[in-house]
C-alpha positions as CSV (number, residue, x, y, z in Angstrom):
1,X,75.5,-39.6,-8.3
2,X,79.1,-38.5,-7.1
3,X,78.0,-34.7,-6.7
4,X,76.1,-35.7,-3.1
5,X,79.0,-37.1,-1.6
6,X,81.3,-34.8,-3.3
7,X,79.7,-31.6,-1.7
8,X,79.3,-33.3,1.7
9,X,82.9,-34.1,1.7
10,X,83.6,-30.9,1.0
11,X,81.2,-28.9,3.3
12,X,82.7,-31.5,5.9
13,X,86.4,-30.1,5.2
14,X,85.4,-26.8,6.3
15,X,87.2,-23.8,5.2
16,X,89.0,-22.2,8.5
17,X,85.4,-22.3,10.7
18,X,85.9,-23.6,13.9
19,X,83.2,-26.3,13.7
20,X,84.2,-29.8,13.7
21,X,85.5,-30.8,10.0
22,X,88.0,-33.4,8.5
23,X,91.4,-32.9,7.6
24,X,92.4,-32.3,4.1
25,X,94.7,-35.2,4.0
26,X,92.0,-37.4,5.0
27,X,88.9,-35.8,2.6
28,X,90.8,-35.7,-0.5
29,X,92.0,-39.8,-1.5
30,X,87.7,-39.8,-1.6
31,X,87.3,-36.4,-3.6
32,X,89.5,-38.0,-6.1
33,X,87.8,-41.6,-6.4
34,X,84.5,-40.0,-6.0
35,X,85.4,-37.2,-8.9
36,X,85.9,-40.5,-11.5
37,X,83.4,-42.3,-10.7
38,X,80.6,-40.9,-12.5
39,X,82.8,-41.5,-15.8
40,X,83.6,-45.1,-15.1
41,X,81.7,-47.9,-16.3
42,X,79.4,-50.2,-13.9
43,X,82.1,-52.7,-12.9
44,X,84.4,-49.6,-12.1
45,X,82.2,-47.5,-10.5
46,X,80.6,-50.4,-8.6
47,X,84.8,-50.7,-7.4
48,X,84.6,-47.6,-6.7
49,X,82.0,-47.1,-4.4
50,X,83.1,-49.7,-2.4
51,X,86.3,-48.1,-2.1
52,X,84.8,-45.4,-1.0
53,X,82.6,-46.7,1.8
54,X,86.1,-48.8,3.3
55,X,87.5,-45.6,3.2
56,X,85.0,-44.1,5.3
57,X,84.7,-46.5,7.3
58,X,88.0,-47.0,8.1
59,X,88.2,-42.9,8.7
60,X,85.4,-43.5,11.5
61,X,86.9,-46.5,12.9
62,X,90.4,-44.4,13.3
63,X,88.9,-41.4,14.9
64,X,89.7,-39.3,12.2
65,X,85.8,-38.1,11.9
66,X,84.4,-36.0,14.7
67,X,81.7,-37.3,16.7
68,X,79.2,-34.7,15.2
69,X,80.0,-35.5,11.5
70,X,80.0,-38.8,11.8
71,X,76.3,-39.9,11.0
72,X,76.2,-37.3,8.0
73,X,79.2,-38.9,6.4
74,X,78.3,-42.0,7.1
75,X,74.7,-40.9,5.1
76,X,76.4,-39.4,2.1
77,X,78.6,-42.5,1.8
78,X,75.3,-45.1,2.5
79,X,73.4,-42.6,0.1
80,X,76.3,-43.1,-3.0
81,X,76.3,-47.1,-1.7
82,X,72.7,-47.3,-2.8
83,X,73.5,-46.3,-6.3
84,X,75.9,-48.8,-6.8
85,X,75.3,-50.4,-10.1
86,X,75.2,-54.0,-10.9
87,X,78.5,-55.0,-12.5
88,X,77.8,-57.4,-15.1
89,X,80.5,-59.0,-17.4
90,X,80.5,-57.9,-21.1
91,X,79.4,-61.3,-22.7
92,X,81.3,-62.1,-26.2
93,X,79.5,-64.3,-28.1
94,X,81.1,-67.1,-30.2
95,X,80.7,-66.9,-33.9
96,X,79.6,-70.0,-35.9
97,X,81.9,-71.3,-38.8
98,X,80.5,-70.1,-42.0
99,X,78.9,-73.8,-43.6
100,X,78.2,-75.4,-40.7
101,X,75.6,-77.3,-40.4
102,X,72.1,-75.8,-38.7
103,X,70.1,-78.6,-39.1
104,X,68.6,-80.1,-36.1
105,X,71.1,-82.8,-35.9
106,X,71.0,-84.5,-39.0
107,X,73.9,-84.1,-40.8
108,X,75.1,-84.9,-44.2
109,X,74.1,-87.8,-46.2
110,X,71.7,-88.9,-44.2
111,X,68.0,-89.3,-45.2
112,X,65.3,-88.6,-41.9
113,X,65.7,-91.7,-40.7
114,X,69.3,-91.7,-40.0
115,X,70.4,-94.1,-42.9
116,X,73.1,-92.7,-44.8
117,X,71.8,-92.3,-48.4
């Protein structure tokens, strides 16, 4: 999931070509969250992501992404947005006392029609 977006951050960094690319400073916060997220669980990663779209967003919305890279960030990101898993709560459930009654609602000393006996 996080190797797309990974590699178009990357490629998008540029190494010294004189194509349009995005600063360092600005590319690696998202290397970093996007490098944990495929070890995170669904309610992490699903944090995750979303961090990672804000931050993208908010790189566009400053400027710091050039014109021409814009719409193929903006793909990777929407691309790893897609994947976002559900995040749902771990359920515990709640143990039963040991003796308790599992009748169906009659309880001790009491015959089927409720008399006690």
């Amino acid at each position: 999931m996080r190797v797309s977006l990974l590699a178009g951050v990357v490629l998008l960094v540029g190494c010294g070509s004189s194509e349009p690319r995005l600063a360092r400073s600005d590319t690696q916060p998202l290397i970093a969250l996007t490098a944990r997220i495929a070890d995170e669980g669904a309610c992490a990663q699903a944090r995750d992501i979303a961090a990672v779209r804000a931050r993208a967003v908010r790189l566009v919305n400053q400027g710091r992404v050039p014109a021409k890279l814009q719409e193929p960030f903006l793909s990777g990101v929407n691309a790893l947005g897609e994947q976002t898993p559900a995040c749902v709560p771990a359920v515990t459930p709640t143990p039963t006392a040991p003796g308790k009654d599992k009748g169906h609602g009659h309880g001790k000393g009491r015959d089927k029609h409720g008399d006690e006996g």
